[in-house]
py3Dmol code that shows the C-alpha trace and the ligand (Angstrom):
import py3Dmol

protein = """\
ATOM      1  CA  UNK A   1       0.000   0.000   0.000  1.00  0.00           C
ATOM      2  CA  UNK A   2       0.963   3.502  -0.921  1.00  0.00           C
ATOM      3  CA  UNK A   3       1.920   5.706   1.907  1.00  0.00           C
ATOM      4  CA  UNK A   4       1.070   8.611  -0.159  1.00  0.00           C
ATOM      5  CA  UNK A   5      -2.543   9.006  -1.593  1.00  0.00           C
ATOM      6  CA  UNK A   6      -2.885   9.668  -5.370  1.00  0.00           C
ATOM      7  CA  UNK A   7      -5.267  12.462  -6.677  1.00  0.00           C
ATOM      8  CA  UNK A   8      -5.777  12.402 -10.482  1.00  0.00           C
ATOM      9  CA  UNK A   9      -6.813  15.723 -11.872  1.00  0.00           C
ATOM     10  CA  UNK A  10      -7.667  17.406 -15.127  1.00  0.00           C
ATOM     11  CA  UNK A  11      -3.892  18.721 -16.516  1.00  0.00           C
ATOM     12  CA  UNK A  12      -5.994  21.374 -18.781  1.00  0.00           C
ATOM     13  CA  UNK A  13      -9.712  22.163 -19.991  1.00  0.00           C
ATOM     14  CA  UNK A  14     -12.507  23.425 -18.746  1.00  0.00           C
ATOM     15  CA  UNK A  15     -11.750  22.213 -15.046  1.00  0.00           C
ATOM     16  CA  UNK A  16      -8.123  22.506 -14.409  1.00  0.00           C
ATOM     17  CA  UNK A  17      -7.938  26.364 -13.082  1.00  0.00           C
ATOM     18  CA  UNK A  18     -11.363  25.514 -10.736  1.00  0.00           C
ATOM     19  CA  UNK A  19      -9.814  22.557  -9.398  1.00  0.00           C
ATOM     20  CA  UNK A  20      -6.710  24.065  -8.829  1.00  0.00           C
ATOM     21  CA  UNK A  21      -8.240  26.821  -7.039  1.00  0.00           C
ATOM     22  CA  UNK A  22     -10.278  24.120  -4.659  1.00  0.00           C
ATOM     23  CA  UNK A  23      -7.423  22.086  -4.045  1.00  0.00           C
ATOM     24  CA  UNK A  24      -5.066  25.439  -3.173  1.00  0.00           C
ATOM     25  CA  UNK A  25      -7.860  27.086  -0.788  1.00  0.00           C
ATOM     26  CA  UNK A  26      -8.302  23.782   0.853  1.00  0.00           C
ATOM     27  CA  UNK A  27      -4.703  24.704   1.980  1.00  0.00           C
ATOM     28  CA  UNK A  28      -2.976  21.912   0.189  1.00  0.00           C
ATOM     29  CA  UNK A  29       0.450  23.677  -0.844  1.00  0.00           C
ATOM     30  CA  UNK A  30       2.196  22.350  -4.432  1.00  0.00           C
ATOM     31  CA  UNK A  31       3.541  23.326  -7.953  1.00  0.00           C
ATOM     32  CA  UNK A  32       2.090  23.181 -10.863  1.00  0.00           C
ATOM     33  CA  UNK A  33       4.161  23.434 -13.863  1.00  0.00           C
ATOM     34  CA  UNK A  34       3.606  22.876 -17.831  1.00  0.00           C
ATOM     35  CA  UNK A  35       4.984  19.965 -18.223  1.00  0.00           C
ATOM     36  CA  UNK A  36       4.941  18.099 -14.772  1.00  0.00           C
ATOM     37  CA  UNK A  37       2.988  14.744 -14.719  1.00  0.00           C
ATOM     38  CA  UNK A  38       2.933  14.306 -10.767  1.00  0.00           C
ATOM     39  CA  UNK A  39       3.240  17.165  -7.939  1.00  0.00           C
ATOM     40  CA  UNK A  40       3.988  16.422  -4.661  1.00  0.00           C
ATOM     41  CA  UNK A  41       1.920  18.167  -2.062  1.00  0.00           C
ATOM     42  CA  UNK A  42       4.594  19.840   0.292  1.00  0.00           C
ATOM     43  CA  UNK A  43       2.160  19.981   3.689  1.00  0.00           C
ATOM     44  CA  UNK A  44      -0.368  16.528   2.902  1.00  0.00           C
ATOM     45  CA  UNK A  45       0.375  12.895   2.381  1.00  0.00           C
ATOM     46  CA  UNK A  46      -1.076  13.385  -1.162  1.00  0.00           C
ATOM     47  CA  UNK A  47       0.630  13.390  -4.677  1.00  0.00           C
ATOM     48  CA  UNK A  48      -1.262  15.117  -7.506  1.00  0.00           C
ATOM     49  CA  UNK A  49      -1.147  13.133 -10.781  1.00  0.00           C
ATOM     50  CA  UNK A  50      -2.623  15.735 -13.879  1.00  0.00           C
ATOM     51  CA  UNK A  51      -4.157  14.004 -16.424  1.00  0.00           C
ATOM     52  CA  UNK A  52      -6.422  14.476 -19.294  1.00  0.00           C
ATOM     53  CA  UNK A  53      -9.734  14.898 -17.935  1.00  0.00           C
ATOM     54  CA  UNK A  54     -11.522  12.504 -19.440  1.00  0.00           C
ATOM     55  CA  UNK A  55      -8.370  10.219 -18.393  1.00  0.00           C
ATOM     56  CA  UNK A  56      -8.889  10.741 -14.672  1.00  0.00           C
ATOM     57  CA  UNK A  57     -12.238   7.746 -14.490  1.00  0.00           C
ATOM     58  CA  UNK A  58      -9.312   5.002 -16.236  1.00  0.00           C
ATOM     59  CA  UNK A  59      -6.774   6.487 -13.524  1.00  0.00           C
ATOM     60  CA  UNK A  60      -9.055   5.773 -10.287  1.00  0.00           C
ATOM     61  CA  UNK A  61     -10.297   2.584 -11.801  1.00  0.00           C
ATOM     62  CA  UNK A  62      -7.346   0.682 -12.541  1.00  0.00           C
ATOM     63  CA  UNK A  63      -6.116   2.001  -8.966  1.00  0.00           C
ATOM     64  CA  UNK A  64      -2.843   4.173 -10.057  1.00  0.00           C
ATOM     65  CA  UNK A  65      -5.149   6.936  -8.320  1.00  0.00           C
ATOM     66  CA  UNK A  66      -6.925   6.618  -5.165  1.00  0.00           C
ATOM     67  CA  UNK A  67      -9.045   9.359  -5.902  1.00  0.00           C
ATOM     68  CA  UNK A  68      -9.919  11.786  -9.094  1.00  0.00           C
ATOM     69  CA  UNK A  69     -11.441  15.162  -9.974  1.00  0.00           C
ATOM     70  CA  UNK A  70     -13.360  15.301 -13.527  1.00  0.00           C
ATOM     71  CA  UNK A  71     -16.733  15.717 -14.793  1.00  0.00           C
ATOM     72  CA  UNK A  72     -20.061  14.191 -13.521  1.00  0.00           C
ATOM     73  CA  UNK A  73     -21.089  13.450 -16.902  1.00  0.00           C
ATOM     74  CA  UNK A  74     -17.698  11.987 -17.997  1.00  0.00           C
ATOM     75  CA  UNK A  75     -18.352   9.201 -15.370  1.00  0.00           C
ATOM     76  CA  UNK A  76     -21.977   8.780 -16.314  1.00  0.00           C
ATOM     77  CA  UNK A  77     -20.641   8.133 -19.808  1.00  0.00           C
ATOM     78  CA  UNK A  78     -17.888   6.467 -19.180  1.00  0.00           C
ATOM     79  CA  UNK A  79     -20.341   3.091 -17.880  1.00  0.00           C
ATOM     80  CA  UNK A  80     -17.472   2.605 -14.717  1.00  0.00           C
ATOM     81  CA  UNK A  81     -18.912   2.377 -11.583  1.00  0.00           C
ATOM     82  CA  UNK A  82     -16.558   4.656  -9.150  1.00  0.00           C
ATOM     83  CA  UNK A  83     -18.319   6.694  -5.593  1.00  0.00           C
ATOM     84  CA  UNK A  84     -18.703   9.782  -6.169  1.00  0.00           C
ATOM     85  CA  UNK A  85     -17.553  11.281  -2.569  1.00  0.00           C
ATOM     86  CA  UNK A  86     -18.113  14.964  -3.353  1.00  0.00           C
ATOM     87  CA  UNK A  87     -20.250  17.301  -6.351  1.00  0.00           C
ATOM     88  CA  UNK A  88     -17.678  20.374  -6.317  1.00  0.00           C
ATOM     89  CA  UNK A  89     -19.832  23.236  -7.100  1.00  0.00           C
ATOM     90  CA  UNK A  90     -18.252  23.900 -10.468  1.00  0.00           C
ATOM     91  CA  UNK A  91     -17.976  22.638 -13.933  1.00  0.00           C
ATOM     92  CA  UNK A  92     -22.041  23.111 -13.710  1.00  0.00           C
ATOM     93  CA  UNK A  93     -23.366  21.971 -17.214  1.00  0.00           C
ATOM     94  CA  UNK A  94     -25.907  20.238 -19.177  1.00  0.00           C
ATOM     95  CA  UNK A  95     -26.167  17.642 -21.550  1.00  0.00           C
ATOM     96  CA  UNK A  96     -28.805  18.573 -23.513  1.00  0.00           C
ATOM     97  CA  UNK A  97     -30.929  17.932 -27.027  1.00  0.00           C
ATOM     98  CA  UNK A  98     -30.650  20.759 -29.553  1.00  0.00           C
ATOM     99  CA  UNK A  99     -32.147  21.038 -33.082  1.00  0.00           C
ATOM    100  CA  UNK A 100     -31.950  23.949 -35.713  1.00  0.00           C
ATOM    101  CA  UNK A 101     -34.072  27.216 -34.239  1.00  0.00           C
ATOM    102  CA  UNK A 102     -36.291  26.576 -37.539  1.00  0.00           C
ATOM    103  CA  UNK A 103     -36.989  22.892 -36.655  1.00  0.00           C
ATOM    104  CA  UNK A 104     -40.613  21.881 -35.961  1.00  0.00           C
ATOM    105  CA  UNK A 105     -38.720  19.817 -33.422  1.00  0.00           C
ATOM    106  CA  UNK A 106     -40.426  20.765 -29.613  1.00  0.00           C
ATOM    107  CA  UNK A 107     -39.887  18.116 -27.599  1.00  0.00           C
ATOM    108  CA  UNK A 108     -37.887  14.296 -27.023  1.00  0.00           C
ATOM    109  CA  UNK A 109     -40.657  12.478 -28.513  1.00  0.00           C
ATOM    110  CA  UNK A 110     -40.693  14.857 -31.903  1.00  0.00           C
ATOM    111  CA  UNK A 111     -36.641  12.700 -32.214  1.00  0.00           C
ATOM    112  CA  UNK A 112     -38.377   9.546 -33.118  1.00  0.00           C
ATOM    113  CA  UNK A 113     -36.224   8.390 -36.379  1.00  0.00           C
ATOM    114  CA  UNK A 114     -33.955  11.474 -36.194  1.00  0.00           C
ATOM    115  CA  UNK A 115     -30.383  11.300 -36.834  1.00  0.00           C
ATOM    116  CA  UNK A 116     -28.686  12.594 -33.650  1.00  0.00           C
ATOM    117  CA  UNK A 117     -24.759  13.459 -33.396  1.00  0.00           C
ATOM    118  CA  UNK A 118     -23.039  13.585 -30.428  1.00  0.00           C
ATOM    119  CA  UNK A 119     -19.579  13.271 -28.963  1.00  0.00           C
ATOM    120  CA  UNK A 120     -21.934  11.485 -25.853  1.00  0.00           C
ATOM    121  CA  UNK A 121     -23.049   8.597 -27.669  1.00  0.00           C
ATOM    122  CA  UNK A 122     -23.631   5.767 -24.446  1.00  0.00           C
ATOM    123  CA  UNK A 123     -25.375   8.535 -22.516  1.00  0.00           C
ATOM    124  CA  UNK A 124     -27.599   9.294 -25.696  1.00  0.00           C
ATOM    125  CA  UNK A 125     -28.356   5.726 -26.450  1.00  0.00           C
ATOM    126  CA  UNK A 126     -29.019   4.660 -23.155  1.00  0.00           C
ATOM    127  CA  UNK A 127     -31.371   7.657 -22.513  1.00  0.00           C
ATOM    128  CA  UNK A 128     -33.687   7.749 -25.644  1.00  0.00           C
ATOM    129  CA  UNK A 129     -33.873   3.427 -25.269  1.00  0.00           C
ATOM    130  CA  UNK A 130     -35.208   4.144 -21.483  1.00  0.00           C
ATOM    131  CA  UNK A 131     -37.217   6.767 -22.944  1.00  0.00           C
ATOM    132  CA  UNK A 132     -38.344   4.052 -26.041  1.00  0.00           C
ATOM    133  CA  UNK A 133     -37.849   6.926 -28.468  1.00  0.00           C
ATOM    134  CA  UNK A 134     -35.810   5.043 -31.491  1.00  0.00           C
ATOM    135  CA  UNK A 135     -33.134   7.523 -32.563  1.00  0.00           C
ATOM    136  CA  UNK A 136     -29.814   7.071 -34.811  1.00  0.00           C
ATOM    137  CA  UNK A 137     -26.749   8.265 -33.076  1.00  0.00           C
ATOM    138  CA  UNK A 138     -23.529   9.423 -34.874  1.00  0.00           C
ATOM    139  CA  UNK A 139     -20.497   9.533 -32.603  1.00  0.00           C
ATOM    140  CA  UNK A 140     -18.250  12.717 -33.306  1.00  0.00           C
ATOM    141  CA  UNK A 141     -14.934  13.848 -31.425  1.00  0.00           C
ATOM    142  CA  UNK A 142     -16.158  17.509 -31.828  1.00  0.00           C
ATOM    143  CA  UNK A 143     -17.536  20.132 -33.654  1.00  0.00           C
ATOM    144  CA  UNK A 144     -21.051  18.566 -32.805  1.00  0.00           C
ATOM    145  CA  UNK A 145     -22.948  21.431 -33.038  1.00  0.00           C
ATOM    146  CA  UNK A 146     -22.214  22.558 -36.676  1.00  0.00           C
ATOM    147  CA  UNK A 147     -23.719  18.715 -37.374  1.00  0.00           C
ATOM    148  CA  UNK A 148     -27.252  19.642 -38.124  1.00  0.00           C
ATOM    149  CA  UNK A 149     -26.080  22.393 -40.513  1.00  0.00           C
ATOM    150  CA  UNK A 150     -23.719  20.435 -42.587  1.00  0.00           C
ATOM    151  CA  UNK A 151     -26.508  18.321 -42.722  1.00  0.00           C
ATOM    152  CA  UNK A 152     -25.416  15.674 -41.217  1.00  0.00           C
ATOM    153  CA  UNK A 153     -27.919  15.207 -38.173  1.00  0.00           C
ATOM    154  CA  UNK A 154     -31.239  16.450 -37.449  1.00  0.00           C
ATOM    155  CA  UNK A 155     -30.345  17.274 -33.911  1.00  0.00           C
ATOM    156  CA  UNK A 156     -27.734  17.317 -31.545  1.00  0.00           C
ATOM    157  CA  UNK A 157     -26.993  16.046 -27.852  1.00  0.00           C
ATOM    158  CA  UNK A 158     -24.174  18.166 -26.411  1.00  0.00           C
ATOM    159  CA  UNK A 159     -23.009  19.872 -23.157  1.00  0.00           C
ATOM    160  CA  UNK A 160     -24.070  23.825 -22.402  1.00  0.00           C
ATOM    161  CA  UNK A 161     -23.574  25.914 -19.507  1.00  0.00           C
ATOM    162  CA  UNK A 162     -24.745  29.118 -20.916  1.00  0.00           C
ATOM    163  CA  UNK A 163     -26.268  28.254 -24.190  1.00  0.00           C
ATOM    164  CA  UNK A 164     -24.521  31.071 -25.837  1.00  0.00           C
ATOM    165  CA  UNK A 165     -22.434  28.482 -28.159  1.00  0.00           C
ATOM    166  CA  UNK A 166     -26.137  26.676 -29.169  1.00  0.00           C
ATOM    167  CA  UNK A 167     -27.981  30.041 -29.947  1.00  0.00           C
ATOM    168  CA  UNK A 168     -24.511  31.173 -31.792  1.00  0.00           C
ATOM    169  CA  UNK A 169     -25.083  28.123 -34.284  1.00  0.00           C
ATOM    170  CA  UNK A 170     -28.406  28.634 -34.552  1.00  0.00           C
ATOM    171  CA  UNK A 171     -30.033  25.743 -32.151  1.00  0.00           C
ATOM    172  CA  UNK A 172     -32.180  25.532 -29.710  1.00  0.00           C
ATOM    173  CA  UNK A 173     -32.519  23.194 -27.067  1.00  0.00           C
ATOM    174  CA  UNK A 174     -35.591  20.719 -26.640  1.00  0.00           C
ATOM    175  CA  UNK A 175     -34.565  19.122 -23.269  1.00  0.00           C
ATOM    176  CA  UNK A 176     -32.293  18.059 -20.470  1.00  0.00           C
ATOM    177  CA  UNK A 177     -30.554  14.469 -20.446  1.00  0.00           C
ATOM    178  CA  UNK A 178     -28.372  14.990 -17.778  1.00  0.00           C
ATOM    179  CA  UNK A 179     -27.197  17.827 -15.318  1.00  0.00           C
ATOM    180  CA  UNK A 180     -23.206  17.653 -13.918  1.00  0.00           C
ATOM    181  CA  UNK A 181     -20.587  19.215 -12.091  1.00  0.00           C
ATOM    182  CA  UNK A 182     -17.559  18.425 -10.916  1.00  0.00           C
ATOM    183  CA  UNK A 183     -17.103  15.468  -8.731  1.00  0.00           C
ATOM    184  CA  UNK A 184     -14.160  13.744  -6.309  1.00  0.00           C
ATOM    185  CA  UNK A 185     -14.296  10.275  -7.161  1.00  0.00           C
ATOM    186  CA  UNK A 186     -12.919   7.586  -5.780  1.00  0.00           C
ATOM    187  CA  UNK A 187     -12.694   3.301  -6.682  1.00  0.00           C
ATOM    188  CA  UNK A 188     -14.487   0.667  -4.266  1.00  0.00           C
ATOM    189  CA  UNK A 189     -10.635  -0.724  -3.303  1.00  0.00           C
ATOM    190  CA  UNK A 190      -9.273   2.774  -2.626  1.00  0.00           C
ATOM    191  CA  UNK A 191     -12.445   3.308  -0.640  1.00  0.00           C
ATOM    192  CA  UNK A 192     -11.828   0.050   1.608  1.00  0.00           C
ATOM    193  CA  UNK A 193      -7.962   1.257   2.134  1.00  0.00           C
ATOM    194  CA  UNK A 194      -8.112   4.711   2.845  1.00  0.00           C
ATOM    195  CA  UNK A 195     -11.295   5.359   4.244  1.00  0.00           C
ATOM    196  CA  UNK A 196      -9.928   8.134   6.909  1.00  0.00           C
ATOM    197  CA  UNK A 197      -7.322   9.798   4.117  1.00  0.00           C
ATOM    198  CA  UNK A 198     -10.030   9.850   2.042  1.00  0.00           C
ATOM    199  CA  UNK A 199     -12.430  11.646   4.447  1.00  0.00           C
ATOM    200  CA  UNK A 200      -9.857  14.185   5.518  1.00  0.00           C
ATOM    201  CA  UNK A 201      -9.865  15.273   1.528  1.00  0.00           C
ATOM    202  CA  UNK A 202     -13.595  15.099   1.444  1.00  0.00           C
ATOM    203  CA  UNK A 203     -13.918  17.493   4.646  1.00  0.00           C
ATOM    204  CA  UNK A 204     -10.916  19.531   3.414  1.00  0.00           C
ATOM    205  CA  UNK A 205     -12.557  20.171  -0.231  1.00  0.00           C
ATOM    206  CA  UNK A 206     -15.922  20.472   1.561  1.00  0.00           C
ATOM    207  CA  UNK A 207     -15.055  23.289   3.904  1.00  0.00           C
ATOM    208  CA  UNK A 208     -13.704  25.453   0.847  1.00  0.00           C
ATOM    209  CA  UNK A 209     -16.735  24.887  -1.085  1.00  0.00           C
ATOM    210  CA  UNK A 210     -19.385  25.454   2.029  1.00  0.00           C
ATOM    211  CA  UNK A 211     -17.629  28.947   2.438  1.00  0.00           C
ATOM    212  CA  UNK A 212     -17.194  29.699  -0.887  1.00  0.00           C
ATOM    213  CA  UNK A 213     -21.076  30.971  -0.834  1.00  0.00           C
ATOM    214  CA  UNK A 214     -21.169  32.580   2.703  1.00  0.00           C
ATOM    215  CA  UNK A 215     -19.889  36.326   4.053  1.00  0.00           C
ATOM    216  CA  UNK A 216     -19.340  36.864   7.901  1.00  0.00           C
ATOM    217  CA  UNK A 217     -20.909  39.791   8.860  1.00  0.00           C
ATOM    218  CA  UNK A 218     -20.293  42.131  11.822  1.00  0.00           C
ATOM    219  CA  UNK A 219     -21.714  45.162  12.341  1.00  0.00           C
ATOM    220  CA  UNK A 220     -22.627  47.371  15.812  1.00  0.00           C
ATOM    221  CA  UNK A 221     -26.025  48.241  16.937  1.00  0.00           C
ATOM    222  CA  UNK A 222     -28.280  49.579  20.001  1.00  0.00           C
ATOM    223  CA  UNK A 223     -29.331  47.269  22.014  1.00  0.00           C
ATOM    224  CA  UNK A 224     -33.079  47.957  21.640  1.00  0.00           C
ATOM    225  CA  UNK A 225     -32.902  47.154  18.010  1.00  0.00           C
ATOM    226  CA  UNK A 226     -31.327  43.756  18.352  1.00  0.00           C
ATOM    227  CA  UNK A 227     -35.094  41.848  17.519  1.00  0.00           C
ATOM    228  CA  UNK A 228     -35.643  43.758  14.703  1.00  0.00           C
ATOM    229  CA  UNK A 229     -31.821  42.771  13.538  1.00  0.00           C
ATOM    230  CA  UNK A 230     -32.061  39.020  14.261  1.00  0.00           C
ATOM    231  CA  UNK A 231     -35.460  39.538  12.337  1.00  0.00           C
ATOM    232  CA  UNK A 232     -33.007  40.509   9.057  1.00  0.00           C
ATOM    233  CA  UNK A 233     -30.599  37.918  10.079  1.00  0.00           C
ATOM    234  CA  UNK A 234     -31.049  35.086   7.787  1.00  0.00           C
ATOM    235  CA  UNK A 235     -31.708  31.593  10.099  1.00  0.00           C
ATOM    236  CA  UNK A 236     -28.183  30.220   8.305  1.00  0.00           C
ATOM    237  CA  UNK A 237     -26.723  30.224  12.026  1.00  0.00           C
ATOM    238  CA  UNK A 238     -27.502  32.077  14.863  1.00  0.00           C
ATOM    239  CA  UNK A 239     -26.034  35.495  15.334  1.00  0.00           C
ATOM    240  CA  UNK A 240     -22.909  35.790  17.651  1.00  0.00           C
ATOM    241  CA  UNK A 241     -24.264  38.861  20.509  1.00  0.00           C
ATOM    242  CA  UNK A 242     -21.435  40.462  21.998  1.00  0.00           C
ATOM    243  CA  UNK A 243     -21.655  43.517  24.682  1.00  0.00           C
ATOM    244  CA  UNK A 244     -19.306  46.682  23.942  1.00  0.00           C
ATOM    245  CA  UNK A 245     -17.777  49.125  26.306  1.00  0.00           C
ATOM    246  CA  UNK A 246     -20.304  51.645  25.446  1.00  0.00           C
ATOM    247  CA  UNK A 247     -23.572  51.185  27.688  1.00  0.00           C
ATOM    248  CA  UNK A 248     -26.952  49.830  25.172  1.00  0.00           C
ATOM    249  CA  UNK A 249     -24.556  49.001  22.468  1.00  0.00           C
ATOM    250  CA  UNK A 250     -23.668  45.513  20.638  1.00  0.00           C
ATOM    251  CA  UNK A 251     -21.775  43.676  18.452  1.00  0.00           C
ATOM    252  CA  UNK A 252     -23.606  41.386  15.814  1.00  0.00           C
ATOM    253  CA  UNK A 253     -21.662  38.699  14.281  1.00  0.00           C
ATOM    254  CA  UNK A 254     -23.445  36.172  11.388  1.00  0.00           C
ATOM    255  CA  UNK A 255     -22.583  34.336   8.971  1.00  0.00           C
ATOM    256  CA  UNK A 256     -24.926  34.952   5.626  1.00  0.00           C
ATOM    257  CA  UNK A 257     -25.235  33.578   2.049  1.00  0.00           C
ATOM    258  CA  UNK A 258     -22.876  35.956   0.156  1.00  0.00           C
ATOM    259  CA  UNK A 259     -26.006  36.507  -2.153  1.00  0.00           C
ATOM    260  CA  UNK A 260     -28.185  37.691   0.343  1.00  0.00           C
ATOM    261  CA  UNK A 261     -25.389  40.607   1.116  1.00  0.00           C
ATOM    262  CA  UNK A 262     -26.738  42.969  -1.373  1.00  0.00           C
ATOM    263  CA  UNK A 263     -29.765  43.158  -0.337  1.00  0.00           C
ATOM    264  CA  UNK A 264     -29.271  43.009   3.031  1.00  0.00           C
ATOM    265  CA  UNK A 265     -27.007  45.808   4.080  1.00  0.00           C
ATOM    266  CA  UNK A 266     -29.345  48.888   3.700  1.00  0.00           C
ATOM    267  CA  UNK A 267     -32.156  46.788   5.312  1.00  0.00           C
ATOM    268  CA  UNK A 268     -29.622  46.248   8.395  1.00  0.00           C
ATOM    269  CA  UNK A 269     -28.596  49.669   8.433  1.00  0.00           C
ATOM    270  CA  UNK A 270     -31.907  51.449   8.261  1.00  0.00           C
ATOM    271  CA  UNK A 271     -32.838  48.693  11.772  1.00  0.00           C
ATOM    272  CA  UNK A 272     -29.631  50.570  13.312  1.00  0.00           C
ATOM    273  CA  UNK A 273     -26.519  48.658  12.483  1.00  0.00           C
ATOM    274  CA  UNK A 274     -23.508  50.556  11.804  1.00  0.00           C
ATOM    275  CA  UNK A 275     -20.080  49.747  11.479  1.00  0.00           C
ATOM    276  CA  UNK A 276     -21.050  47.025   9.059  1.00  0.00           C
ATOM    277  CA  UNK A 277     -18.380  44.620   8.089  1.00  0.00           C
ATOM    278  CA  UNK A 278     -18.516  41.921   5.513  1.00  0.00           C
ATOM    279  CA  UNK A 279     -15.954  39.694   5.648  1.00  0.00           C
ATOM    280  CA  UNK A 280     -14.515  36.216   3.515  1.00  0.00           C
ATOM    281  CA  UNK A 281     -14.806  33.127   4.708  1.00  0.00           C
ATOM    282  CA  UNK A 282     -11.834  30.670   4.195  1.00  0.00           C
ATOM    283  CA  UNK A 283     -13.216  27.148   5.558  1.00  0.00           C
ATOM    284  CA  UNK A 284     -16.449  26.601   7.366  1.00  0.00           C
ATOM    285  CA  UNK A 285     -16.395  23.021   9.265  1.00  0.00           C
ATOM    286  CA  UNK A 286     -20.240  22.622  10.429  1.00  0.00           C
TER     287      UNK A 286
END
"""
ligand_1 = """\
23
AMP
P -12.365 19.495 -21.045
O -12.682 18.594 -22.197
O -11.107 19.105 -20.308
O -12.364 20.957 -21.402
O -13.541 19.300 -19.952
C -14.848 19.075 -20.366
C -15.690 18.949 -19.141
O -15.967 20.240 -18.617
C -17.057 18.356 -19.439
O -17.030 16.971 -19.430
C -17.915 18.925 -18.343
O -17.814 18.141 -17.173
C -17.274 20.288 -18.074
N -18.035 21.398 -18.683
C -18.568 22.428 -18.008
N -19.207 23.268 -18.830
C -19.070 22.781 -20.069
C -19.517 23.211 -21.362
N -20.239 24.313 -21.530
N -19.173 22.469 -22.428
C -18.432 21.365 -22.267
N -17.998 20.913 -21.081
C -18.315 21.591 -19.978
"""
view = py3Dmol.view(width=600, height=400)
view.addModel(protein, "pdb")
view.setStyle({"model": 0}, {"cartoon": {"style": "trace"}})
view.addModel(ligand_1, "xyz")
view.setStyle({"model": 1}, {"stick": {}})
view.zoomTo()
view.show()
C-alpha cells in the first residue's frame, strides 16, 4: 500500500484552473508546472497526478489513483462504476438535445427516427432506449454542433452551460438528459484502504466549497434594536451577541449567504446597524 494518496486531476480544460483553485484554498500547498505529470503536495500525504480529464475515471479505476477530480457526466458516460464522494460546485453543465431554431422539433418524442450526433453517444443511447424513443446516433470527437447544418444530423446532444455556443449556431434546445458538475471520485478498493485519508480530503474540499457561498458579517447596533436585527438575520446560524464598552450598544456577528449581502445591508442599516463589516470566509467546518 501507498503511503502517499494519489489524486488524479484534469492537466488542462474546462476544469483545471477551478480545481486548482479548490485544491489550493483547501490549503494543500504544491507546484504546478507545464509539463509536470505528478506534484507532490509539500504539507499533505497526497501526490497530484494531472491528467487528461476525461483520463482521470481510467486512472481511479485501474487504482494508479486513489481518488480523481473530472466531470459528472464523464463518469456517467464512461459506464465505470466509481463513488462519487463529493459534487464540487463547479464545472455546472448540461447535456442537452438541440435542433436547428427553424426545426418543428419541440420536444424528445418529436426525435423519433432522427439522426442525432453527439460526442456522448452511451449517454444518448441509453437515454432515448429508457425513454423508447428510437433515434440514430452518430459519434463525433467535436464540432457537434455545426452537425445539423452540414446536414449531417437532425439534432444534436451536447453539453451547455450558458447556451450562448447553441444560440450562436443557430439551435435551440428541446430538453435536459443529464445535469453535472464536478465530482471527487474515488474506486471501491481505494475506498476500503483509505477510508480516513479519504475523508480528511472530502472534509478539506468540503469546507472550501461550504464557504465559498457565505460572508461573515459584523456590524454594531443599540441594544433595543437587536429583535428587529435578528429579524433581518437570515436563520443560516444564529447570530454571535457580543456587549461593547459603550452602555446599550452591541456587536452582531453572522454568517450569511454571500447573495443575500446585497440586499441586506441597507435593510440592516436602516434597523440601526452601523459599522457594518462583511468579511470572507476561508473554511467553514459545520
Ligand atoms: P475538457 O474537455 O477538459 O475541457 O472538460 C470538459 C468537461 O468540462 C465536461 O465533461 C464537463 O464536465 C465540463 N463542462 C462544463 N461546462 C461545459 C460546457 N459548456 N461544455 C463542455 N464541457 C463543460
Amino acid at each position: 500500500m501507498r503511503d502517499r494518496l494519489r489524486l488524479a486531476v484534469p492537466n488542462k480544460g474546462r476544469l483545471m484552473e477551478s480545481t486548482l483553485a479548490l485544491l489550493h484554498d483547501a490549503g494543500l500547498v504544491f507546484e504546478t508546472t507545464e509539463r509536470s505529470l505528478v506534484s507532490r503536495v509539500q504539507n499533505h500525504p497526497i501526490d497530484i497526478l494531472f491528467v487528461r480529464t476525461g483520463d482521470v475515471i481510467e486512472f481511479v479505476n485501474d487504482g494508479v489513483a486513489e481518488a480523481g477530480i473530472t466531470g459528472g457526466d464523464i463518469l456517467a458516460d464512461s459506464g465505470i462504476e466509481l463513488h462519487v464522494l463529493r459534487e464540487l460546485g463547479f464545472g455546472r453543465c448540461r447535456l442537452v438535445a438541440a435542433v436547428p431554431s427553424d426545426s418543428p422539433f419541440e420536444s424528445f418524442a418529436d426525435l423519433r427516427g432522427a439522426r442525432i450526433a453527439t460526442s456522448h453517444a452511451r449517454i444518448a443511447r441509453s437515454f432515448f432506449a429508457a425513454q423508447e424513443i428510437p433515434v440514430d446516433v452518430i459519434t463525433l470527437s467535436g464540432a457537434v454542433e455545426v452537425a445539423p447544418r452540414l446536414g449531417l444530423a437532425d439534432a444534436i446532444v451536447d453539453l451547455v452551460s450558458t447556451g450562448s455556443t447553441l444560440a450562436g449556431n443557430g439551435l435551440r434546445a428541446i430538453g435536459d438528459i443529464l445535469t453535472s458538475e464536478a465530482v471527487l471520485l474515488t474506486s471501491e478498493p481505494a475506498r476500503l484502504a483509505h477510508p480516513d485519508e479519504l475523508d480528511g480530503i472530502v472534509t478539506m474540499l468540503g469546507s472550501v466549497i461550504a464557504a465559498r457561498g457565505r460572508k461573515y458579517l459584523m456590524m454594531n447596533a443599540p441594544a433595543d434594536r437587536l429583535r428587529e436585527l435578528e429579524d433581518l438575520l437570515p436563520g443560516l446560524e444564529s447570530p454571535s451577541i457580543i456587549p461593547l464598552a459603550h452602555a446599550g450598544m452591541i456587536a452582531i456577528h453572522s454568517v450569511v449567504g454571500a447573495d443575500e449581502v446585497w440586499g441586506l445591508l441597507p435593510r440592516l442599516k436602516a434597523a440601526g446597524a452601523s459599522g457594518i463589516l462583511v468579511l470572507p470566509i476561508e473554511k467553514i467546518l459545520p
